[in-house]
N, C-alpha and C positions, 0 to 999 in steps of 0.2 A: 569210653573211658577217658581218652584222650580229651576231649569236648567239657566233662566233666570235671576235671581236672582243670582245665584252664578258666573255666564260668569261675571255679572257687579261688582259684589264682587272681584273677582282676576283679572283682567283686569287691572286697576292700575298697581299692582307688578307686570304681565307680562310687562306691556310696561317700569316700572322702568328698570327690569332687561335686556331689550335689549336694554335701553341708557347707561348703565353702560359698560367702556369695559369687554372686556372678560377677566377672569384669567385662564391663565395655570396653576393649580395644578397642575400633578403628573410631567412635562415633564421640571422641573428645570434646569439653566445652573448654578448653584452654583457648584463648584468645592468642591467635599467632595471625602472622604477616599475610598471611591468604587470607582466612578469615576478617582480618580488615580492611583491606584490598575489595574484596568482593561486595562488603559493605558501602565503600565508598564508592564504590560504583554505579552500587545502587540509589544510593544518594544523589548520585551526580544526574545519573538516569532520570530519578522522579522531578529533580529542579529543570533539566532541560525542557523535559515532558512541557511543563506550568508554566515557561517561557515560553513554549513556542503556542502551545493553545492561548497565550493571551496574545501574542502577539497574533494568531489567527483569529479572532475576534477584535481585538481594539485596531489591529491595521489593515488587513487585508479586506474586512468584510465593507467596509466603510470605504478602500479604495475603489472597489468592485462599484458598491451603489453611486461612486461620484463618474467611474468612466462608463457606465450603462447610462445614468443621464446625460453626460455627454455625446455620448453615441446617438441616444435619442433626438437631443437638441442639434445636432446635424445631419441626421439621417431626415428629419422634418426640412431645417433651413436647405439641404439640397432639394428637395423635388419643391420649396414654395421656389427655387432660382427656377428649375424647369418649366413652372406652369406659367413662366411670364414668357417662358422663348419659344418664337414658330416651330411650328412642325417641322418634324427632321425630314427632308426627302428622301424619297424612296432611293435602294441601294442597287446599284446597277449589276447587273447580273453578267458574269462572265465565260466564258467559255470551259474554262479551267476550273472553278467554281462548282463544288455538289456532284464529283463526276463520281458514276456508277457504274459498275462492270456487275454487280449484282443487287439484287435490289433486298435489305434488309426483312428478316424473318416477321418482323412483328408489326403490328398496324396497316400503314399501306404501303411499306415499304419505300418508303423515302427519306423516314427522320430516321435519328440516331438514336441509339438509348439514351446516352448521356444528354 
């Protein structure tokens, strides 16, 4: 009875509140200080982005291909300087020199890994 009694008590303001439209609280299109803020940051974000991707295409890539040729064009002029100079002589071996207390696990046991 009780139960029945209160279905027929709010039953009205339920059916009010589904002819009334609906309000969107929290999901405003008012333009405030965050909402701008956030935009311009977004703004600023995508202009950074298009700076630095051009500057990684128009300066970097073009820096890279001029010091790999350089690289090249001295890593060649060093060994044509080598192939004009005597044989290096053999390195004297010394006491102190390659000393072993055990002999390394792998190969024959006298290189290193590294």
């Amino acid at each position: 009875m009780f139960a029945a009694r209160q279905v027929t008590r709010t039953a009205p303001r339920f059916a009010a509140q589904l002819r009334t439209p609906m309000q969107r609280r929290f999901a405003s299109t008012a333009e405030n200080e965050f909402i701008s803020e956030r935009q311009h940051i977004k703004e600023h974000a995508q202009v950074t982005t298009e700076l630095w991707k051009k500057i990684s295409l128009y300066a970097v890539v073009p820096a890279l291909v001029v010091a790999g040729a350089n690289a090249y064009w001295l890593w060649n002029e060093h060994w044509e300087h080598w192939s004009h100079l005597p044989p290096l002589p053999e390195r004297t071996e010394y006491p102190y020199q390659n000393i072993r207390t055990k002999n390394f696990q792998w190969g024959d046991g006298d290189k290193t890994l590294l």
